[in-house]
C-alpha positions as a Markdown table, in Angstrom:
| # | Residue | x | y | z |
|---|---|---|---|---|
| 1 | Unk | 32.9 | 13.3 | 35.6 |
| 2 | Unk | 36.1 | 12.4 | 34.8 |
| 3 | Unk | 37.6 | 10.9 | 31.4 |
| 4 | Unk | 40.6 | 8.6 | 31.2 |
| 5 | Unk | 42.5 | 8.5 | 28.0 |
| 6 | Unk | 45.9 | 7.0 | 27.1 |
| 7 | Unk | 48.5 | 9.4 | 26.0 |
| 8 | Unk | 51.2 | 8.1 | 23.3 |
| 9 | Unk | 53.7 | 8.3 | 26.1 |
| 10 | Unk | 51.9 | 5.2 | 27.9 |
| 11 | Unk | 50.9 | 7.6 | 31.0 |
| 12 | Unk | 47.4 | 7.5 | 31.8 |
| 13 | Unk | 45.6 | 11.3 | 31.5 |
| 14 | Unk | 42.1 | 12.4 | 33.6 |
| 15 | Unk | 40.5 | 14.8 | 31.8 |
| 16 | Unk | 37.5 | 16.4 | 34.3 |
| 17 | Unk | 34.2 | 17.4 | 32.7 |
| 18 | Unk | 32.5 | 20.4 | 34.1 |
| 19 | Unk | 30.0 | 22.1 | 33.2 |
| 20 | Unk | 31.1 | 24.2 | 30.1 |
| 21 | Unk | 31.4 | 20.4 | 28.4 |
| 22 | Unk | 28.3 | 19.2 | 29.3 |
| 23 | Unk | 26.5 | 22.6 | 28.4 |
| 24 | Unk | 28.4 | 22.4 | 25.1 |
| 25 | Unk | 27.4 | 18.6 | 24.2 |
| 26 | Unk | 23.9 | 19.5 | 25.3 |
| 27 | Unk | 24.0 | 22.8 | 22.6 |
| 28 | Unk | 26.0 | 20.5 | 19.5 |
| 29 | Unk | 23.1 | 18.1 | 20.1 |
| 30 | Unk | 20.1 | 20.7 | 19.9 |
| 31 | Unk | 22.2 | 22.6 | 16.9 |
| 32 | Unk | 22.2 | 19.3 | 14.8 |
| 33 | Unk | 18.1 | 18.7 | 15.5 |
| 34 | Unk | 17.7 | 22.0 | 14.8 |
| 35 | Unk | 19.3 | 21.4 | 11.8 |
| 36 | Unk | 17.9 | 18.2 | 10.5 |
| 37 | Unk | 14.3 | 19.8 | 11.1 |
| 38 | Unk | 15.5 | 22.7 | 9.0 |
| 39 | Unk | 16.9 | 20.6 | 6.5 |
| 40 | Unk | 12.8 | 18.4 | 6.4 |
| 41 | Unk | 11.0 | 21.3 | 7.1 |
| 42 | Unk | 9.9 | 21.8 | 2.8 |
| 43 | Unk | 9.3 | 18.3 | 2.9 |
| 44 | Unk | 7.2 | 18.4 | 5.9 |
| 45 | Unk | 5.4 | 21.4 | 4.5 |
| 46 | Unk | 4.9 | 19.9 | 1.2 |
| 47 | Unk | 3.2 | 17.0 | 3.0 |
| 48 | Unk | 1.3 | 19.3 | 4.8 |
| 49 | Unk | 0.0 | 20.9 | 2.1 |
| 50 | Unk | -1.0 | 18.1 | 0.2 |
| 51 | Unk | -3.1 | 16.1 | 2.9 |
| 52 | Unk | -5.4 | 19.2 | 2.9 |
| 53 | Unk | -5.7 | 19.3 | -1.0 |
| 54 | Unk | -6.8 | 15.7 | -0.8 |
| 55 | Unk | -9.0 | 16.2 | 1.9 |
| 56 | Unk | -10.2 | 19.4 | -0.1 |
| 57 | Unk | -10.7 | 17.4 | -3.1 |
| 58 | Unk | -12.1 | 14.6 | -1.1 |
| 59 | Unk | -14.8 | 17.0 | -0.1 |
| 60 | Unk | -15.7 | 18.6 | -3.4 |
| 61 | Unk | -15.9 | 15.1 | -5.0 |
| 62 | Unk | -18.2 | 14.0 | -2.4 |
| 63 | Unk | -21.6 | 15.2 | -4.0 |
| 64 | Unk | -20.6 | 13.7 | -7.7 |
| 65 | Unk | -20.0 | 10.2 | -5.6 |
| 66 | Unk | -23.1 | 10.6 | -4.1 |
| 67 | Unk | -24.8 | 11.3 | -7.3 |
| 68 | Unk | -22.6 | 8.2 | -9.0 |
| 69 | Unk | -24.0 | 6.0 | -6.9 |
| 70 | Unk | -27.6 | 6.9 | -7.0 |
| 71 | Unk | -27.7 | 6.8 | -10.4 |
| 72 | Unk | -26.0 | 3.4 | -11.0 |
| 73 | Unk | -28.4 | 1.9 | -8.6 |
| 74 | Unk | -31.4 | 2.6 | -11.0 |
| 75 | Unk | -30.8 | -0.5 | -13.0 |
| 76 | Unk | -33.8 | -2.5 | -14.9 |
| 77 | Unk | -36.7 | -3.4 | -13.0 |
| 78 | Unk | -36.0 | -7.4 | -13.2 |
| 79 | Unk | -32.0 | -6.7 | -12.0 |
| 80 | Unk | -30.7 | -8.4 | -8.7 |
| 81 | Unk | -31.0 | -6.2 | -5.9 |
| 82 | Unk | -27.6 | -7.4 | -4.4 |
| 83 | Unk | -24.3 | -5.6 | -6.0 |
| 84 | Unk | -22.9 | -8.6 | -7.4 |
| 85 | Unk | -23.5 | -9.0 | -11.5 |
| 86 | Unk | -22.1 | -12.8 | -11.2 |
| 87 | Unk | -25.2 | -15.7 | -12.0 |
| 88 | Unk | -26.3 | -17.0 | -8.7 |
């Protein structure tokens, strides 16, 4: 591949690209995403780590839900049977 680029003298320089550039470009590019992930990788950790706690939580909380509901649904005798408390 070659590069053209104007010199200050007003001549016109090619500049060929083998492949030492190309191999170089290619490393600078997986150096800086290397980096960047590096950079995330506590944050993407701490995210991690607190998706399981919630699902954790989620599943330790389950049973009181279960037992929330069960006992809020024992209302009086005469009550609704629909969930709404609104008059008719």
């Amino acid at each position: 591949m070659t590069v053209v680029s104007a010199v200050p003298g007003g001549r016109l320089m090619g500049v060929m690209m083998d492949a030492q550039w190309m191999v170089g470009f290619v490393g600078g590019y997986v150096a800086a995403a290397a980096t960047v992930f590096l950079l995330y990788l506590p944050f993407l950790v701490l995210l991690v780590v607190l998706l399981l706690a919630a699902g954790f939580l989620e599943l330790v909380a389950l049973p009181f839900l279960v037992l929330f509901r069960r006992l809020r649904g024992r209302g009086k005798p005469g009550s609704p049977p629909g969930g709404s408390w609104l008059p008719g």
